[in-house]
N, C-alpha and C positions, 0 to 999 in steps of 0.2 A: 450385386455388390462385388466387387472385388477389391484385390491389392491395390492397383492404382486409385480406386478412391479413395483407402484406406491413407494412403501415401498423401494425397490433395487435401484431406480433412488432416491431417499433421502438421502439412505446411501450413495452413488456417491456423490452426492454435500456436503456431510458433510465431507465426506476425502477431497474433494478437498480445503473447506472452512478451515482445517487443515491444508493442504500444502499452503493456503496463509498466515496465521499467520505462518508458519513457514518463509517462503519468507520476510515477511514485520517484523520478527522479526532480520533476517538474515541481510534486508535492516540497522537498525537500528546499526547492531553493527559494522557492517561498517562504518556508520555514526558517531558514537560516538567514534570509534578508528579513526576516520580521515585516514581511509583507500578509500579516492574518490574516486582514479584508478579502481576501482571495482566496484563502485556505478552502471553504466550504462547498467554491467551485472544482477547484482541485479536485477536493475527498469526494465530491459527486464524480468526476468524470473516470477519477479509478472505481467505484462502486459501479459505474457500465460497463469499464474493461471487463472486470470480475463478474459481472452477468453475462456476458459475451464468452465469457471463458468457461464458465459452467455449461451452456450450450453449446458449445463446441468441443466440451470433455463427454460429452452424452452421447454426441456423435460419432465421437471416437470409440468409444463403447460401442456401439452398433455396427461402426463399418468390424471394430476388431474382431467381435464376436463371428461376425461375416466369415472372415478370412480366415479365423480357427477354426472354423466347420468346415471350410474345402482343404485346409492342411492338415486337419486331423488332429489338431489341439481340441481342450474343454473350452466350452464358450463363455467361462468368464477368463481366460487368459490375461496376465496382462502383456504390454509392449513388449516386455526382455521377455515372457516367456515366448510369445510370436516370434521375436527373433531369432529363438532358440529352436524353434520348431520350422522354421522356414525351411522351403525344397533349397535342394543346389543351384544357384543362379545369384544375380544381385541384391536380389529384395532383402538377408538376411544383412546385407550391408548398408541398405539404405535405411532400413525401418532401427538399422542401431544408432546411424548417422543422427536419426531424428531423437532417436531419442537420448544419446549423447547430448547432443544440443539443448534440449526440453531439459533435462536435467542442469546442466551448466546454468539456463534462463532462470529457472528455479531458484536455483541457488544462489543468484543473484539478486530476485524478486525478496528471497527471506531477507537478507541483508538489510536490502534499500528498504523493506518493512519493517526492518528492527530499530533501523538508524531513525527512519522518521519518527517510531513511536517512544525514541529516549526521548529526540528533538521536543517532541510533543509536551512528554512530563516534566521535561525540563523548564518549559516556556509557564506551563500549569504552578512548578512548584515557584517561580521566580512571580508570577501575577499573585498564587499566594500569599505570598512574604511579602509582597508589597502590597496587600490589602493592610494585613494584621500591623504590620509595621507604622502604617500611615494614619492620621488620625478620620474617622468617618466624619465626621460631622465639619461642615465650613462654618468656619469664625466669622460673624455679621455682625452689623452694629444696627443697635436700638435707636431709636428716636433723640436718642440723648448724646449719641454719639460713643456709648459705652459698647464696647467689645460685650457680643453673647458667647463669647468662649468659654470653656468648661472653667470652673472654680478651681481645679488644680492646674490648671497648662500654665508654662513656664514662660516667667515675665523679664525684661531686661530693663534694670535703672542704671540712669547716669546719674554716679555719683560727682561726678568732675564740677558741677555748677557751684 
């Protein structure tokens, strides 16, 4: 194990933390066009991002613990502490780079995960209110021709005749 694998399994989870802002961006415009039918395809294909990215946070784990054991870090180190521990040369610059970035991705992934889950309750509390609003039951006619509508619903007469 060393640094440049550590470095190669970084760049991995930062494509991948790109394909989920692309997913939860995707989610969104779905959500915003009221294209629902499609929502569930969406919400799967971010929940494979999101296993994809647990697998490749594990990884990260293992190469880092790697490279804190030959720099003389504890081997649960995180990223900024690795950085902080790096010899003199570039790697202290490159392992910030990434994780600069991986932070920035993040904090852009909360976002587009917050905005979808208004979007979400929003859509929930509007199909609510238009359940409770709207009457359950369809108005049919008997044999007779008479309306089976409820004995309270509101009737219109002409009086003009």
């Amino acid at each position: 194990m060393s640094v440049n694998e550590l470095s190669a399994c970084l760049w991995r989870e930062r494509e991948l933390l790109e394909l989920l802002t692309f997913k939860l961006e995707e989610e969104q415009f779905l959500l915003t066009a009221g294209k629902t039918r499609w929502l569930q395809y969406a919400t799967r294909e971010v929940e494979q991002v999101m296993e994809r990215l647990r697998a490749a946070g594990l990884a990260r784990t293992v190469e880092v613990a790697s490279v804190a054991a030959e720099w003389g870090a504890h081997e649960n180190a995180t990223l900024r502490e690795l950085v902080d521990a790096a010899p003199e040369g570039p790697w202290a610059e490159i392992l910030g780079s990434h994780l600069r970035a991986m932070t920035e991705q993040t904090n852009q992934i909360r976002e587009l995960r917050d905005l979808n889950e208004h979007y979400l309750r929003t859509a929930i509390r509007f199909v609510q209110e238009a359940q409770s609003d709207g009457v359950t039951e369809a108005g049919t006619y008997d044999s007779n021709g008479t309306s089976a509508a409820p004995a309270g619903a509101a009737r219109i007469f002409d009086l003009t005749l």
